[in-house]
C-alpha positions as CSV (number, residue, x, y, z in Angstrom):
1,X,11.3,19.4,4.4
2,X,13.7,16.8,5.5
3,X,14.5,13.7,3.4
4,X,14.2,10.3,3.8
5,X,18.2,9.8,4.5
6,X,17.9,12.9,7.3
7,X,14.6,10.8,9.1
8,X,16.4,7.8,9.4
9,X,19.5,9.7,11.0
10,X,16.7,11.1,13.3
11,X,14.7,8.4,14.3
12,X,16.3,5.2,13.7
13,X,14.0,3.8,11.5
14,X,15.2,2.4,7.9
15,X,14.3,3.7,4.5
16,X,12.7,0.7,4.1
17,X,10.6,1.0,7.1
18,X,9.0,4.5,5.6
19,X,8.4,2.9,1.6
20,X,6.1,0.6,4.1
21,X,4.8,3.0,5.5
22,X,3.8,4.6,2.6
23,X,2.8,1.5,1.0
24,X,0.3,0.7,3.2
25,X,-0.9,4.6,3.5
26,X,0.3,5.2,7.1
27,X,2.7,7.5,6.5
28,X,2.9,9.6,3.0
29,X,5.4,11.3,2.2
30,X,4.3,15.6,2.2
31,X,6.2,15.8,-1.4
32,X,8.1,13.9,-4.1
33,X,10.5,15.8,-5.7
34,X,10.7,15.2,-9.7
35,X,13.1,12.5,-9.6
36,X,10.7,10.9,-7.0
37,X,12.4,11.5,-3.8
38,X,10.5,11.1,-0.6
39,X,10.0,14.5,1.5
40,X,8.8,14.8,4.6
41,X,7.6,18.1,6.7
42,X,7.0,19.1,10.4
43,X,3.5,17.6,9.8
44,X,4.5,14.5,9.2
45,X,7.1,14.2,11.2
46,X,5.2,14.8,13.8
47,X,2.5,11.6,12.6
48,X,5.9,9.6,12.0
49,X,6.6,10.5,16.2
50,X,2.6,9.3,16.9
51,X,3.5,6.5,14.9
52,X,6.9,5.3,17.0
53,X,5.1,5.9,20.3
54,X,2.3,3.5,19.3
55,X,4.3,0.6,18.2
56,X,6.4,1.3,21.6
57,X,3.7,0.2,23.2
58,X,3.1,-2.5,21.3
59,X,0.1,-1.6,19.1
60,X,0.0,-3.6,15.7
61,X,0.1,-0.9,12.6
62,X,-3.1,-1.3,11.4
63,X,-4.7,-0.4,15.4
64,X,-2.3,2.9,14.9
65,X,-3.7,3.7,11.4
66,X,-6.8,3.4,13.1
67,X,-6.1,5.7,15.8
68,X,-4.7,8.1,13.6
69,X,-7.7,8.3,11.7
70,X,-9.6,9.3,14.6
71,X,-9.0,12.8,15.3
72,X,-10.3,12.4,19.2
């Protein structure tokens, strides 16, 4: 499980960026500890890489959440 401070340091995205995420339900977290830190695991790490690869190409968010709710 890696934490939200260990993501950013990996992919250069803010903290901010993944609460968005979340908030719009394209990204949850795997686990919240009981003080209601974000964790993520390989899982959704690898969704979080799907994610950055989409918007690279210039796909809006809600077109990605789309895509990653198709499983072909």
């Amino acid at each position: 499980m890696k934490t939200v401070s260990q993501i950013t340091q990996l992919t250069g995205i803010s903290a901010r960026t993944l609460q968005y995420y979340d908030e719009i339900d394209l990204l949850k977290p795997s686990e919240l500890t009981h003080t209601g830190y974000r964790l993520y695991d390989d899982n959704a790490l690898q969704k979080l890489q799907q994610i950055l690869f989409f918007k690279e190409l210039g796909f809006k968010l809600k077109e990605i959440n789309e895509f990653l709710g198709q499983p072909d």
